[in-house]
C-alpha positions as CSV (number, residue, x, y, z in Angstrom):
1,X,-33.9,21.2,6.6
2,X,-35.0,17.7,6.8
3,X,-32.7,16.3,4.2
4,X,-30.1,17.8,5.2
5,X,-30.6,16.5,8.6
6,X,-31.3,12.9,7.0
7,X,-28.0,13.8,4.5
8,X,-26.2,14.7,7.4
9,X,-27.0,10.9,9.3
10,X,-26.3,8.9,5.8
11,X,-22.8,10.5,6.3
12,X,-22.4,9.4,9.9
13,X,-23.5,5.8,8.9
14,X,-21.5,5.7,5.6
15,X,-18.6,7.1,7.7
16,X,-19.2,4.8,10.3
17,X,-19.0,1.7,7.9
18,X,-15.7,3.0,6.5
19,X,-14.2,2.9,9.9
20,X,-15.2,0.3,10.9
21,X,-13.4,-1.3,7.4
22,X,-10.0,0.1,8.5
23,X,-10.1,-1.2,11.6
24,X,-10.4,-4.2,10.5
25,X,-7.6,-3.5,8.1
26,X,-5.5,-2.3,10.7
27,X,-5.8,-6.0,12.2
28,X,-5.2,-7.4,8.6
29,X,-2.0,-5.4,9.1
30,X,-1.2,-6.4,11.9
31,X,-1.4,-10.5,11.4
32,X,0.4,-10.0,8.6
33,X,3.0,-8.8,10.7
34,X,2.7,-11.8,13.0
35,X,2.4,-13.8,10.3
36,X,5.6,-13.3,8.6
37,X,7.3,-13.1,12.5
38,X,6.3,-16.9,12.7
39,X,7.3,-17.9,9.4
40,X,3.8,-19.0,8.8
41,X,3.9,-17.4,5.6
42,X,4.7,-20.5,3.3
43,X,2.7,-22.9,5.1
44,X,-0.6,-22.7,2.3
45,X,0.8,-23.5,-0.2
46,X,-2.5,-23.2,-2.6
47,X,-4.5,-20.3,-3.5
48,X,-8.2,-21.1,-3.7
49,X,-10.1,-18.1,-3.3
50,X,-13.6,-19.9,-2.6
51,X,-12.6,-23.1,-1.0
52,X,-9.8,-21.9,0.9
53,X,-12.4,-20.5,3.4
54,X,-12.9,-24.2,5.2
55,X,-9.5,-25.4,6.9
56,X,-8.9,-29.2,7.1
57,X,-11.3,-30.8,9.0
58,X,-10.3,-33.9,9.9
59,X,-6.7,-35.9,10.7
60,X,-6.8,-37.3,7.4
61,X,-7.6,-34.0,6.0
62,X,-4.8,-32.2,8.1
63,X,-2.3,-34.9,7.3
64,X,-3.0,-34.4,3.5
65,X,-2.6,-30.6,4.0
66,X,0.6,-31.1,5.5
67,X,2.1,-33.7,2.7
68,X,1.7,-31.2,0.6
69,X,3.3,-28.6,2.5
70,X,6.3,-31.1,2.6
71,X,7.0,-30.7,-0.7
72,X,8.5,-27.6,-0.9
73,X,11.7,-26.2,0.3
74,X,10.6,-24.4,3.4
75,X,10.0,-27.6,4.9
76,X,13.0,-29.9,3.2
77,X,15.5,-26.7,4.0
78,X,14.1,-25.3,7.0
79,X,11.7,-27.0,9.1
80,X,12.6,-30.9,8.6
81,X,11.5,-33.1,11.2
82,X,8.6,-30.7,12.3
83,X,5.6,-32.6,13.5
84,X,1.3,-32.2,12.5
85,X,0.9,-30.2,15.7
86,X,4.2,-27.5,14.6
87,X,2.2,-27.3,11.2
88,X,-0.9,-26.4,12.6
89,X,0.5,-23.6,14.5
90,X,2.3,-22.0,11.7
91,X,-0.6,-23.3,8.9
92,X,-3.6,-21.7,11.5
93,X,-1.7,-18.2,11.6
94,X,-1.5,-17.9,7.8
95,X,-5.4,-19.2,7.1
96,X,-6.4,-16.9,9.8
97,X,-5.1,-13.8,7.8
98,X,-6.2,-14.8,4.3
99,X,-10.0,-15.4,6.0
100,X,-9.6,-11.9,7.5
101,X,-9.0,-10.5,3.9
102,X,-12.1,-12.4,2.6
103,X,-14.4,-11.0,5.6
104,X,-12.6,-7.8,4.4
105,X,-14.5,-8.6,1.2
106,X,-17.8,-9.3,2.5
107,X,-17.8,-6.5,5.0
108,X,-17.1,-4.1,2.6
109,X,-19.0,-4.9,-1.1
110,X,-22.7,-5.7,0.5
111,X,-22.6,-2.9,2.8
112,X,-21.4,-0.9,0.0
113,X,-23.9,-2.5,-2.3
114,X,-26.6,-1.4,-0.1
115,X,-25.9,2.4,0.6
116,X,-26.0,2.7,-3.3
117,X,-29.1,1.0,-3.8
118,X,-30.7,3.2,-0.5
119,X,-29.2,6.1,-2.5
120,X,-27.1,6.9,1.4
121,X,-23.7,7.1,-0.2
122,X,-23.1,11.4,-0.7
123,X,-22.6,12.6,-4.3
124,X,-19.1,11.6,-5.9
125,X,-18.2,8.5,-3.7
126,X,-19.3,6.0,-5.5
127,X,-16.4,6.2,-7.8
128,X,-14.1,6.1,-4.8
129,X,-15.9,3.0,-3.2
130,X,-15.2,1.0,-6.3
131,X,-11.9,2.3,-6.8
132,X,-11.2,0.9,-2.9
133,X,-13.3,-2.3,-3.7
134,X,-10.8,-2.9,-6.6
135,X,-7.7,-2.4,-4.2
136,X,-9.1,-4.7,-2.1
137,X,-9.4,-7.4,-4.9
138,X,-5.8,-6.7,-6.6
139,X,-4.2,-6.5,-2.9
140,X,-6.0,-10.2,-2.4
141,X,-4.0,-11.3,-5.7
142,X,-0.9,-9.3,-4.8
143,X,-0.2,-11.3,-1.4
144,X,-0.4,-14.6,-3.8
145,X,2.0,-13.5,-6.3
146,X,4.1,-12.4,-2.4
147,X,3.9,-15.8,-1.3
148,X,4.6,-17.5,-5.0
149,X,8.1,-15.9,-4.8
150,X,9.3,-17.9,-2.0
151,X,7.5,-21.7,-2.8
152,X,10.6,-21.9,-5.1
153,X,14.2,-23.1,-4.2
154,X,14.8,-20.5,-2.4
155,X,12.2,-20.7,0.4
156,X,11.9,-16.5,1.6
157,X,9.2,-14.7,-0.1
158,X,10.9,-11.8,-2.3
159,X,11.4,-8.3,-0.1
160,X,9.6,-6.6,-3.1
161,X,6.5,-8.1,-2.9
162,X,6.4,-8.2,0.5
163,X,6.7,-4.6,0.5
164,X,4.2,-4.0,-2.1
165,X,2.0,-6.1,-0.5
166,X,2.1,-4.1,2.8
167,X,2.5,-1.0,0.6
168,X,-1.0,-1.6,-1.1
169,X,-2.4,-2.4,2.1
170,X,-1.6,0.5,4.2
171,X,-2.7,2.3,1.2
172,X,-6.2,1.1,1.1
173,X,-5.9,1.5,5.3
174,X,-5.1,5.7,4.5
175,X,-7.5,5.7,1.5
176,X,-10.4,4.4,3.7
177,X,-9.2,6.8,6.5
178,X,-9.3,10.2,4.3
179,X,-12.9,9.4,3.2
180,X,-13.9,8.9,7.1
181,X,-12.2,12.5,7.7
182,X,-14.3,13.8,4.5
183,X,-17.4,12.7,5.7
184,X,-17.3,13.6,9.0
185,X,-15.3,16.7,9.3
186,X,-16.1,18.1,5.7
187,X,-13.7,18.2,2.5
188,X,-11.7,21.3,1.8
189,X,-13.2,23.3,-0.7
190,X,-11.8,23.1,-4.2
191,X,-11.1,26.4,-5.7
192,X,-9.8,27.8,-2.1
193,X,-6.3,26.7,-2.7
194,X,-4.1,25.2,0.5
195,X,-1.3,27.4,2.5
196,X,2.2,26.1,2.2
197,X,1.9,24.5,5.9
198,X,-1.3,22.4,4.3
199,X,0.9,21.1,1.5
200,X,4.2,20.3,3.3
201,X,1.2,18.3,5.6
202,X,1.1,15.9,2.7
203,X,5.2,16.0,2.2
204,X,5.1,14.8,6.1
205,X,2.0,12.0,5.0
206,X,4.5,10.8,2.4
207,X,7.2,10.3,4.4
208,X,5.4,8.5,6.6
209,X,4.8,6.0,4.1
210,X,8.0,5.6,2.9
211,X,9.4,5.1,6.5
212,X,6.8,1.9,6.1
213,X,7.9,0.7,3.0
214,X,11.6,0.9,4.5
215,X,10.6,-0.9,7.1
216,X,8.8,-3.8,4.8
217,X,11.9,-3.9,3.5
218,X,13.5,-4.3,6.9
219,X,11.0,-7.4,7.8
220,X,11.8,-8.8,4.0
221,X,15.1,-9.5,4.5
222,X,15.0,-10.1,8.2
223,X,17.6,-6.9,8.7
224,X,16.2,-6.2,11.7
225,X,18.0,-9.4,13.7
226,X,21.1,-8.5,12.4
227,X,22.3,-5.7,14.3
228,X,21.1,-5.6,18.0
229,X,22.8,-2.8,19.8
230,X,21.6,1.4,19.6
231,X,23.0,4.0,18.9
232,X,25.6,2.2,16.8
233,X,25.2,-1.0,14.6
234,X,27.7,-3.3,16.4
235,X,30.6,-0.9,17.7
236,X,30.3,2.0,15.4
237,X,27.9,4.4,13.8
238,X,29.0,3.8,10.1
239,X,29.2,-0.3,10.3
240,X,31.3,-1.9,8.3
241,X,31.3,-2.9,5.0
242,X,28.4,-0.2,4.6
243,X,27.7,-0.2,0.4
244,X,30.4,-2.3,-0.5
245,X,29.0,-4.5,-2.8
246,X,28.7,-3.8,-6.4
247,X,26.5,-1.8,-7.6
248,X,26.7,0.0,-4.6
249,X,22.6,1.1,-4.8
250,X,22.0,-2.5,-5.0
251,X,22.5,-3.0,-1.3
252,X,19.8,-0.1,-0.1
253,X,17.4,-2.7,-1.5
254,X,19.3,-6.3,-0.6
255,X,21.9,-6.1,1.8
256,X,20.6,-6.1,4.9
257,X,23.6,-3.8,6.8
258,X,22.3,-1.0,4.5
259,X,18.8,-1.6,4.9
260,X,19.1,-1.6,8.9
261,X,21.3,1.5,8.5
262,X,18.8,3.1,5.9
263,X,15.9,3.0,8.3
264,X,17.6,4.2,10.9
265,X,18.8,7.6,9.2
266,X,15.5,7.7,7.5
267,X,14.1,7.2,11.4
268,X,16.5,9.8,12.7
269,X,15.4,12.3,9.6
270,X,12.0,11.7,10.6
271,X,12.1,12.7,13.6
272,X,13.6,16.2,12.6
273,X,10.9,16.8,10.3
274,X,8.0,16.3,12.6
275,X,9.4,18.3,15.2
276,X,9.9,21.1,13.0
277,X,6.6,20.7,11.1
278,X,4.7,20.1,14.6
279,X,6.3,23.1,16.1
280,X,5.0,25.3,13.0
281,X,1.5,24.0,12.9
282,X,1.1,24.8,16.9
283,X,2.0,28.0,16.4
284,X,0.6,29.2,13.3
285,X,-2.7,27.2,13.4
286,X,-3.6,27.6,16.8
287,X,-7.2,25.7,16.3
288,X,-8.1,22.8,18.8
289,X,-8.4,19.8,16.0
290,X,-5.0,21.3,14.4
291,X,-3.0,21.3,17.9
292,X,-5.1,17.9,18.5
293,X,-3.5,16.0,15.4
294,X,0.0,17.7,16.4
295,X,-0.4,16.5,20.3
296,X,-1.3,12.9,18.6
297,X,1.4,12.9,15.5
298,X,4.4,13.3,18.5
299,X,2.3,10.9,21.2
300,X,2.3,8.0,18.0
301,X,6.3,9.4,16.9
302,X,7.4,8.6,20.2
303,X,6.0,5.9,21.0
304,X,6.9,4.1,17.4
305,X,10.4,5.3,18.5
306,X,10.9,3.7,21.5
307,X,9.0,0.2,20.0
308,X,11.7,0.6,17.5
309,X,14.6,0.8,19.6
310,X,13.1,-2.3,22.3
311,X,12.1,-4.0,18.8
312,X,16.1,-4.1,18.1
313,X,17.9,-4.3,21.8
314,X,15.4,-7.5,22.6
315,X,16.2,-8.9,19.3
316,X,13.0,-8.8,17.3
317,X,10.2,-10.4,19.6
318,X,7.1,-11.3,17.6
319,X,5.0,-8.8,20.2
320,X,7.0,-5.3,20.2
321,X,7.9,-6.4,16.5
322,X,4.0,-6.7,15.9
323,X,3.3,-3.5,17.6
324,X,6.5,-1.6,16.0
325,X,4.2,-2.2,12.4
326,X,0.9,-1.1,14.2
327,X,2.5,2.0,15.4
328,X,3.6,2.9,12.0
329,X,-0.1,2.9,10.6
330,X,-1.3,4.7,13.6
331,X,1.9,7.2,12.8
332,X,0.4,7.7,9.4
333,X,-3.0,7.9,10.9
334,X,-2.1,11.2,12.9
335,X,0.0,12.3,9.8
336,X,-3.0,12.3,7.7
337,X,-5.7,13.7,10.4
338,X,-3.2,16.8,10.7
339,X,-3.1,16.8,7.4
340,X,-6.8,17.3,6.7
341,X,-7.5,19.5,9.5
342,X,-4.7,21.8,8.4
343,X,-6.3,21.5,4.3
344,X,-9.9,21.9,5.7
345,X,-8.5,25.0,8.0
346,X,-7.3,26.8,4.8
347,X,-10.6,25.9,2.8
348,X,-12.9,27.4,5.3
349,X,-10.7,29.8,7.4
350,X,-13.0,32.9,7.3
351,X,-12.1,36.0,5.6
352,X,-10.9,38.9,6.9
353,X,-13.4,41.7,7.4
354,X,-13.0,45.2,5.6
355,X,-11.8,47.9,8.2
């Protein structure tokens, strides 16, 4: 009895650690997404993983920071004439978010160092742990290789990496999530099998994401400013010139009519599909954390849907834009808490007694 008591409090602290990790992804998500609004992006235009963690100093040291940064095309094509004190608005933004992901680092590998060695971390999560601590590391390269792409001639960071990188990250975000649910509301037992409303949870989950990744894509090639008006995309549903470049499939990916017009259908297809899978999981799982999850999945769908449609009418502001991208992860956070009640409901549900 007392180690499973003292089991049961290593679970709460491990959990409690893992938490408090995505939170702090969640606001790695989000400065990224402020980030990019400013077009702060490009404004380190070095990678040093160690050293990068002290900003300039001094004048002299800002000034030589800046020289640099004047010798690439962002500045020669697109901010010429901009001043120290414009720099260091636009340079503070993007140091701010790389020294996030390096506290990322710390607070996750020692803490995770030390439930291993106090032998707190359950049976089977160690693997997982590493797996996450590796994410971490290759998402730290990936937002490099994301910023590489546009210190060329061309000074906009590639739409692909972008979305990769904020693909990987919302990834590690969900990943880090699941194994808070696990430890504090108990995995579904393997063997037990999951009902067809558990598995399309996981369908909806997926979705989810790739309404994300759509919308990475939307931020990438700045589609978002180019149509202001809703319901229609200027004055009509179908705009024109919809896929009329060549290849055709091309454009889902690069022309930025199609990518507006992509996440809007995908949007409007969302909706559907929540509706209809909320609507089943109320009524044939009538358990509180079940109908909890569903009351939060259509709170965080309706509110991402109205951020959405102010995000576009008021022309992209850096604020509902930021919060449009936070509402996404905590979209996906619902998704996958109904998700795991509804797989942990089938795992345990009792059986039925004999007449």
């Amino acid at each position: 009895m007392l180690l499973s008591h003292r089991n049961r409090q290593h679970d709460r602290q491990v959990a409690a650690w893992l938490l408090l990790c995505a939170a702090v992804v969640f606001g790695m998500i989000l400065l990224g997404g402020v980030t990019r609004l400013t077009n702060s992006g490009l404004s380190m235009v070095e990678w040093k993983p160690l050293m990068g963690v002290v900003p300039p100093l001094s004048e002299q040291a800002w000034q030589e920071t800046f020289d640099k940064y004047k010798a690439y095309p962002e500045y020669r094509k697109i901010n010429r004439g901009m001043d120290l004190d414009g720099f260091k608005s636009i340079f503070m933004y993007e140091y701010l978010h790389r020294l996030l992901g390096r506290l990322i680092g710390v607070l996750f590998f020692f803490p995770m160092v030390y439930f291993m060695m106090r032998r707190r971390v359950p049976a089977g999560l160690q693997p997982k742990l590493w797996l996450l601590f590796l994410l971490g590391g290759g998402q730290g390269l990936l937002g490099w290789f994301m910023v590489k792409s546009g210190l060329v001639s061309d000074p906009h960071v590639s739409q692909y990496r972008l979305a990769a990188h904020m693909g990987l990250a919302v990834i590690i975000y969900a990943y880090m999530l699941w194994l808070v649910f696990d430890l504090r509301l108990g995995k579904p037992r393997r063997g037990t099998g999951a009902g067809p409303l558990a598995r399309t949870s996981l369908v909806l989950v997926g979705l989810v994401y790739l309404m994300i990744l759509s919308g990475a894509l939307v931020a990438g090639t700045k589609a978002g400013f180019a149509y202001s008006t809703w319901p229609l995309m200027g004055t009509s549903f179908f705009p024109p010139g919809l896929y009329a470049g060549d290849p055709a499939w091309l454009d889902a990916f690069e022309d930025i009519t199609a990518i507006q017009f992509n996440h809007r259908m995908f949007a409007y297809f969302l909706i559907i599909v929540v509706a209809v899978f909320a609507t089943l999981a109320w009524r044939r799982v009538p358990t509180p954390r079940v109908r909890l999850g569903v009351i939060l999945l259509g709170l965080a769908l309706a509110a991402q849907v109205l951020l959405g449609i102010s995000t576009l009418l008021l022309h992209v502001p850096v604020s509902l834009a930021a919060a449009h991208q936070g509402g996404a992860v905590l979209l996906l956070s619902a998704a996958l808490f109904v998700a795991h009640a509804l797989r942990r409901q089938t795992a345990v549900a009792p059986a039925p007694q004999a007449p």
